[in-house]
C-alpha positions in Angstrom: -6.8 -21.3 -3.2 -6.1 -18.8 -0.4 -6.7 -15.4 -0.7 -3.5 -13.3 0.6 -4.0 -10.0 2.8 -1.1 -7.6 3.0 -0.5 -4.7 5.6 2.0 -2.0 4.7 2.8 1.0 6.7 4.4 4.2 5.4 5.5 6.4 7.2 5.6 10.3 6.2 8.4 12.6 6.2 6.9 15.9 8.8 5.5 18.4 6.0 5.2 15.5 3.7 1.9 13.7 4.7 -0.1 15.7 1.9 2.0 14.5 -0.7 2.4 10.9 0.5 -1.8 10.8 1.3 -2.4 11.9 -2.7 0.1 9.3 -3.7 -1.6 6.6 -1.8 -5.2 7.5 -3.3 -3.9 7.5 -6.4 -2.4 4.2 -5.7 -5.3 2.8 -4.3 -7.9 3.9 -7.6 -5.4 2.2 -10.1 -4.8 -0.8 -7.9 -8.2 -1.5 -7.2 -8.9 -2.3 -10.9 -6.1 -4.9 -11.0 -8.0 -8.6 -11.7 -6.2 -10.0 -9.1 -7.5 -7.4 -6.5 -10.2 -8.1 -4.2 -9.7 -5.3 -2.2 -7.4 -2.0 -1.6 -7.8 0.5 1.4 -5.5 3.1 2.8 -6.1 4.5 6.4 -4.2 7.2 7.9 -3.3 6.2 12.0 -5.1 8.7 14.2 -2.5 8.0 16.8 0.3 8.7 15.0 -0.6 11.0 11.8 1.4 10.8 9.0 1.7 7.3 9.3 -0.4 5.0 6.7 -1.8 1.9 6.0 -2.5 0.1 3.0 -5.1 -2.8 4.1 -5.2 -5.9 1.1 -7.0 -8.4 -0.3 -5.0 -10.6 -3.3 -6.9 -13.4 -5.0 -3.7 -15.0 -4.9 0.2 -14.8 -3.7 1.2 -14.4 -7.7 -1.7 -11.4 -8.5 -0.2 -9.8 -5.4 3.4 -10.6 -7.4 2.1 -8.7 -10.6 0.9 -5.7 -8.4 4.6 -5.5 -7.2 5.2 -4.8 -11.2 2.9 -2.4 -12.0 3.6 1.1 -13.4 0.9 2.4 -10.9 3.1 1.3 -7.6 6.9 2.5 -9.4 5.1 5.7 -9.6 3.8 5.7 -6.3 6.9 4.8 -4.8 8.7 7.4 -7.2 6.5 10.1 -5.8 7.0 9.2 -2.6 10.9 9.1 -3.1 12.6 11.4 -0.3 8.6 12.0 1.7 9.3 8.8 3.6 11.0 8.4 6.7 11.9 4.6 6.6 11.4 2.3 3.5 7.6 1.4 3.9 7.2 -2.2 5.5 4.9 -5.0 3.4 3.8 -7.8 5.8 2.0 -10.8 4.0 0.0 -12.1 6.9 -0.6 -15.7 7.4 -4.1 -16.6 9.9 -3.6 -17.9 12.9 -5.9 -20.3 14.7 
């Protein structure tokens, strides 16, 4: 099986990058004791700050699927309801070559 990596940007509201970076790390501590999780980073862009990055590893298509159910991520996205300035974007990558 096919490990799945996931990129998803969000971007910050102005005056709401403080919120949205604590939300994130909170994210990010819960997420990375899902089973299915083989690994969870956030960045922050240092060309355009405010803007960040979630950087994934899922054991599998369906653990990334139970991730999308968690309590952890509805509150994340609830406490980032209003701080965003576009809905974030999730892109499932697929390798190439």
């Amino acid at each position: 099986m096919t490990e799945l990596r996931v990129v998803a940007e969000i971007a910050a509201k102005p005056g709401s990058e403080d919120g949205i970076r604590s939300a994130l790390s909170t994210l990010a501590v819960a997420t990375r004791d899902e089973d299915g999780c083989v690994s969870y980073e956030v960045f922050e862009s240092e060309a355009a700050p405010g803007t960040f990055f979630t950087i994934e590893t899922w054991r599998s298509p369906e653990d990334m699927a139970t991730h999308l159910q968690t309590e952890h991520l509805a509150a994340a996205f609830a406490a980032a309801d209003g701080h965003v300035s576009v809905p974030p974007a999730i892109h499932p990558l697929i390798p190439v070559g």
